[in-house]
C-alpha atoms as a printed R data frame, in Angstrom:
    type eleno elety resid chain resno      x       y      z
1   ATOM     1    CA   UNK     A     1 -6.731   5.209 25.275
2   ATOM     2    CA   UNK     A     2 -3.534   6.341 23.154
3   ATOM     3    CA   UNK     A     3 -1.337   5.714 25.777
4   ATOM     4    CA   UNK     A     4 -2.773   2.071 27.084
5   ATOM     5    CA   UNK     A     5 -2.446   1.178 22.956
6   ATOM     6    CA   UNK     A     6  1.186   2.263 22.989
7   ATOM     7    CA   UNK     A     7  1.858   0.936 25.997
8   ATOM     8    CA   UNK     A     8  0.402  -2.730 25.013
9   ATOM     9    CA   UNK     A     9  2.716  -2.361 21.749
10  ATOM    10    CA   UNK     A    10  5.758  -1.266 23.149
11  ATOM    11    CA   UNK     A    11  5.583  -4.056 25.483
12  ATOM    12    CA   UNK     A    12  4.885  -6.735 22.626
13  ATOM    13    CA   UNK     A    13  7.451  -5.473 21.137
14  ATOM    14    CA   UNK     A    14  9.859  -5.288 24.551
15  ATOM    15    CA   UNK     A    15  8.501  -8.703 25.462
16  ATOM    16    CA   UNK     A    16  9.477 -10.355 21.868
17  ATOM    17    CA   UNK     A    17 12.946  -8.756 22.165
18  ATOM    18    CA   UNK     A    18 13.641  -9.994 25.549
19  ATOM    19    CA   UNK     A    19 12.209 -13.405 24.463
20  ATOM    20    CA   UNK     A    20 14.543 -13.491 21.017
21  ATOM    21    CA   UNK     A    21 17.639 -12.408 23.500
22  ATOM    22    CA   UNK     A    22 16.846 -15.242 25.868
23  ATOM    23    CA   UNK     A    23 16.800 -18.174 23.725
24  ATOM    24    CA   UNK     A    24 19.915 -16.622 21.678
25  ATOM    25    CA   UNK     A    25 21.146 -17.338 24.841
26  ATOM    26    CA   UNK     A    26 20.187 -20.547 25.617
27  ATOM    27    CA   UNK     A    27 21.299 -21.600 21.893
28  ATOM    28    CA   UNK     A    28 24.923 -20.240 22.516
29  ATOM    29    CA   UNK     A    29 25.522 -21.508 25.915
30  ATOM    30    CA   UNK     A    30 23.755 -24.681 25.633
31  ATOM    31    CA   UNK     A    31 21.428 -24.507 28.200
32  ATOM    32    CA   UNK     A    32 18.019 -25.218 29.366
33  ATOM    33    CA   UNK     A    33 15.230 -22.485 30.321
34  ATOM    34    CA   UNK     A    34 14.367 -21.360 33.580
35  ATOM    35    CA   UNK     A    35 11.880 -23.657 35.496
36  ATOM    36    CA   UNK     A    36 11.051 -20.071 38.097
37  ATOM    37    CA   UNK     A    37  7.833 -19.266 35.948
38  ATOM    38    CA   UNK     A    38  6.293 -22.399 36.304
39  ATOM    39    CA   UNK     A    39  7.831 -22.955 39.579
40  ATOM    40    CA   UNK     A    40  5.600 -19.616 40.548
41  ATOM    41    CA   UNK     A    41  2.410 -21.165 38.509
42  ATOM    42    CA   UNK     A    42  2.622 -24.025 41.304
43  ATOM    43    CA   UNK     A    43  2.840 -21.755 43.889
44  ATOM    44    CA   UNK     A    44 -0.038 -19.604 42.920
45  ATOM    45    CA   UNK     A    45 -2.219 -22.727 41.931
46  ATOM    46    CA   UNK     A    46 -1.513 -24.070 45.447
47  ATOM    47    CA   UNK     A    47 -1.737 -20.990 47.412
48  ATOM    48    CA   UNK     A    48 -5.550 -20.676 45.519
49  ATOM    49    CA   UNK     A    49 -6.487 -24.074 45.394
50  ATOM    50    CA   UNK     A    50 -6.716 -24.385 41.764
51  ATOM    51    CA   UNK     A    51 -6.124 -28.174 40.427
52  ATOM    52    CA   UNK     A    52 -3.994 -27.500 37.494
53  ATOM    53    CA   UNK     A    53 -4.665 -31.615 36.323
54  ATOM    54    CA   UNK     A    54 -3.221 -34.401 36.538
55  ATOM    55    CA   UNK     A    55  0.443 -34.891 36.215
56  ATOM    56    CA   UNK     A    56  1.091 -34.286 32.152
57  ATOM    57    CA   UNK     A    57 -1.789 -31.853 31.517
58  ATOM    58    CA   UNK     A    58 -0.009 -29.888 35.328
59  ATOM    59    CA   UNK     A    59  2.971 -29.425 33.635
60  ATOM    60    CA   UNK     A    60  2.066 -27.944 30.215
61  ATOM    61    CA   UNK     A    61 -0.524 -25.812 32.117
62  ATOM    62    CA   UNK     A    62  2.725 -24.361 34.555
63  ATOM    63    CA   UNK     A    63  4.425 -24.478 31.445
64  ATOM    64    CA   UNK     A    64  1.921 -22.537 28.950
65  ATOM    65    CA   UNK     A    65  0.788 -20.087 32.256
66  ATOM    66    CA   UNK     A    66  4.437 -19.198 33.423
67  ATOM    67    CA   UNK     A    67  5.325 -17.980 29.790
68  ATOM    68    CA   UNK     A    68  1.481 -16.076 29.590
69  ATOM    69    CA   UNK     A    69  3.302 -14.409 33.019
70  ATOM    70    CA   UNK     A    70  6.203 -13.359 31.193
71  ATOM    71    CA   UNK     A    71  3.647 -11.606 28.543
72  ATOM    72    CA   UNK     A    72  1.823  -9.711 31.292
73  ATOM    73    CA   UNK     A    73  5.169  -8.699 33.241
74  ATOM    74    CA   UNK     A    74  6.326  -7.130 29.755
75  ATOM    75    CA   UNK     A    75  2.974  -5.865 28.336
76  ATOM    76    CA   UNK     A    76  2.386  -4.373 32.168
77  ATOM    77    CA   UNK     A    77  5.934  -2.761 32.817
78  ATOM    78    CA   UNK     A    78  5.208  -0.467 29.216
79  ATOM    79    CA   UNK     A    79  1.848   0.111 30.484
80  ATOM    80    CA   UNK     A    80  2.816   1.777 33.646
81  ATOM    81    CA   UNK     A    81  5.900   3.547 31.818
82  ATOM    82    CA   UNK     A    82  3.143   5.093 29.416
83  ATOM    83    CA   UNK     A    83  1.158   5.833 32.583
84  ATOM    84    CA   UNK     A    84  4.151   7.786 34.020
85  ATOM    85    CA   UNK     A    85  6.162   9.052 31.025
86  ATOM    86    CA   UNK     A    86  4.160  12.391 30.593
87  ATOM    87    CA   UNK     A    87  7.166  13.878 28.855
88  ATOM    88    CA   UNK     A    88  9.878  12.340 26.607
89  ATOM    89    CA   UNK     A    89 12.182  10.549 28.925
90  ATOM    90    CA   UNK     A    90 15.521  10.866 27.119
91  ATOM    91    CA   UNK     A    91 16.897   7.655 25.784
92  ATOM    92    CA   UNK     A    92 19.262   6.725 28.875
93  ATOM    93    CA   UNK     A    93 16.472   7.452 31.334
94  ATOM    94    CA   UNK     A    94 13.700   5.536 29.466
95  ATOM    95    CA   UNK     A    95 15.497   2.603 28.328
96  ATOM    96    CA   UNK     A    96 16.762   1.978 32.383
97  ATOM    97    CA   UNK     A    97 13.213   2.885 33.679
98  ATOM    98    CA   UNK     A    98 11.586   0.143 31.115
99  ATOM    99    CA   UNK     A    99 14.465  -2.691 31.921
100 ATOM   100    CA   UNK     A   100 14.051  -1.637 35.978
101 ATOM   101    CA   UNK     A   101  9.841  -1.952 35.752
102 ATOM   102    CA   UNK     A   102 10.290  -5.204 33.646
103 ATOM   103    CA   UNK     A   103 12.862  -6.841 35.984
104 ATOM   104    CA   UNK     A   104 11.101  -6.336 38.813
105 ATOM   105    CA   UNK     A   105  7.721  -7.472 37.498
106 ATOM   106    CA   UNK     A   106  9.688 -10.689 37.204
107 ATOM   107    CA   UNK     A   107 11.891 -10.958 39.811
108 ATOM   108    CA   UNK     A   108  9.776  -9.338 42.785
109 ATOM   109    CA   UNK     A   109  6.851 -12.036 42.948
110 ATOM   110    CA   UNK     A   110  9.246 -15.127 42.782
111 ATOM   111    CA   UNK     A   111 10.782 -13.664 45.593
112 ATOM   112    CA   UNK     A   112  8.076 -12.865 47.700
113 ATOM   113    CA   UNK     A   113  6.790 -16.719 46.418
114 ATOM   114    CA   UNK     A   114 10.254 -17.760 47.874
115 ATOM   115    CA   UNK     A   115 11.271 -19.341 44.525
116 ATOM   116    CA   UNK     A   116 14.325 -17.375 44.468
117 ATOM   117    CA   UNK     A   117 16.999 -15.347 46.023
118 ATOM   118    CA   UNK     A   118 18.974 -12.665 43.974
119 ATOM   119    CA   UNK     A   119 21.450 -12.401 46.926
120 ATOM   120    CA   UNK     A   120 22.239 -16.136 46.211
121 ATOM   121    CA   UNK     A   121 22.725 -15.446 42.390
122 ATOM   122    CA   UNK     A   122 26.105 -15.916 40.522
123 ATOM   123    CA   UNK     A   123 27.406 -13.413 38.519
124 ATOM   124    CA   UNK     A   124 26.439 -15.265 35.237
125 ATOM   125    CA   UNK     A   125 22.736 -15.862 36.883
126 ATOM   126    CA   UNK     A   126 22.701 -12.101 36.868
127 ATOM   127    CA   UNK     A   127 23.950 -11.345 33.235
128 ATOM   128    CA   UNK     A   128 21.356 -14.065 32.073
129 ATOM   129    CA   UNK     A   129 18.644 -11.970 33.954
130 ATOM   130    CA   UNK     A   130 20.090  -7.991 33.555
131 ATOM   131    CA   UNK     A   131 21.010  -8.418 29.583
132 ATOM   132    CA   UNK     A   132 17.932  -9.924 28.463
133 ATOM   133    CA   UNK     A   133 16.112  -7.034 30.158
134 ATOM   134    CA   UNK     A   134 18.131  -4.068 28.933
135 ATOM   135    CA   UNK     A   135 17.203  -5.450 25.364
136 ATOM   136    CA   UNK     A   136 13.903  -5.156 26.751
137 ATOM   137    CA   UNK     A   137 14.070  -2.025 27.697
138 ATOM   138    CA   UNK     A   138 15.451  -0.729 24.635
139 ATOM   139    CA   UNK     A   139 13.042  -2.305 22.513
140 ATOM   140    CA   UNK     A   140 10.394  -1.212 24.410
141 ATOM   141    CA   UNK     A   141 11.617   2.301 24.329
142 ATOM   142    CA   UNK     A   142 12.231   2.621 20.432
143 ATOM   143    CA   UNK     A   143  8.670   0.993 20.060
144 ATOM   144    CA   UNK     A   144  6.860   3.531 22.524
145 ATOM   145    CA   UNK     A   145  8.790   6.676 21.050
146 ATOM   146    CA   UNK     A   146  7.839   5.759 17.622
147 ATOM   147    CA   UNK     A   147  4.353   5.771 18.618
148 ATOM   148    CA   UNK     A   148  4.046   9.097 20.095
């Protein structure tokens, strides 16, 4: 039960980090989120038949469940670094293995949804995605070691 705790906190506190980085980001550069969570809400809804509403009430649902995704994706990667983390990873090792679980939580589904291709990403599309999940994984990291 320790672990699953410590877990859940160090990804709060991963997920919050990654969040603050990401709209530091959009506030320097001047530019708008990502549409790819909600983009994958659609997707899912579809693929399960789910009516999500009518056209208002189906965006701020894709909207609302894309960034409750983004929560899981971080509160899950910790959870299955806690699971696998025995020993004390050393900083270097646990900071890459937290930012490696939590980007491909996010980017593995919306590419097996088809909503995107990393091969097809520009070099800034991949800063955008790889710094915000470093701080992550730091975060994340500091959190969980200060909770053993």
């Amino acid at each position: 039960m320790h672990t699953l705790i410590n877990g859940l906190i160090a990804g709060a506190a991963g997920t919050s980090a990654l969040n603050a980085t990401t709209y530091l980001d959009m506030a320097i550069r001047a530019r708008g989120g990502s549409s790819t969570p909600q983009q994958a809400v659609e997707k899912m809804a579809e693929g399960m038949q789910v009516d999500l509403g009518e056209e208002e009430q189906a965006e701020n649902r894709k909207e609302a469940l894309g960034t409750l995704l983004g929560y899981g994706t971080g509160l899950g990667a910790a959870l299955c670094y806690g699971l696998v983390a025995r020993r004390r990873a050393s900083w270097p090792v646990g900071v890459l293995t937290l930012s490696a679980l939590a980007t491909l939580g996010s980017n593995v589904p919306l590419v097996a949804l088809g909503i995107t291709d990393p091969r097809e990403w520009s070099a800034t599309s991949w800063v955008s995605d790889i710094v915000p999940h470093l701080v992550y994984g730091a975060a994340a990291y500091a959190a969980y070691e200060q909770l053993r």
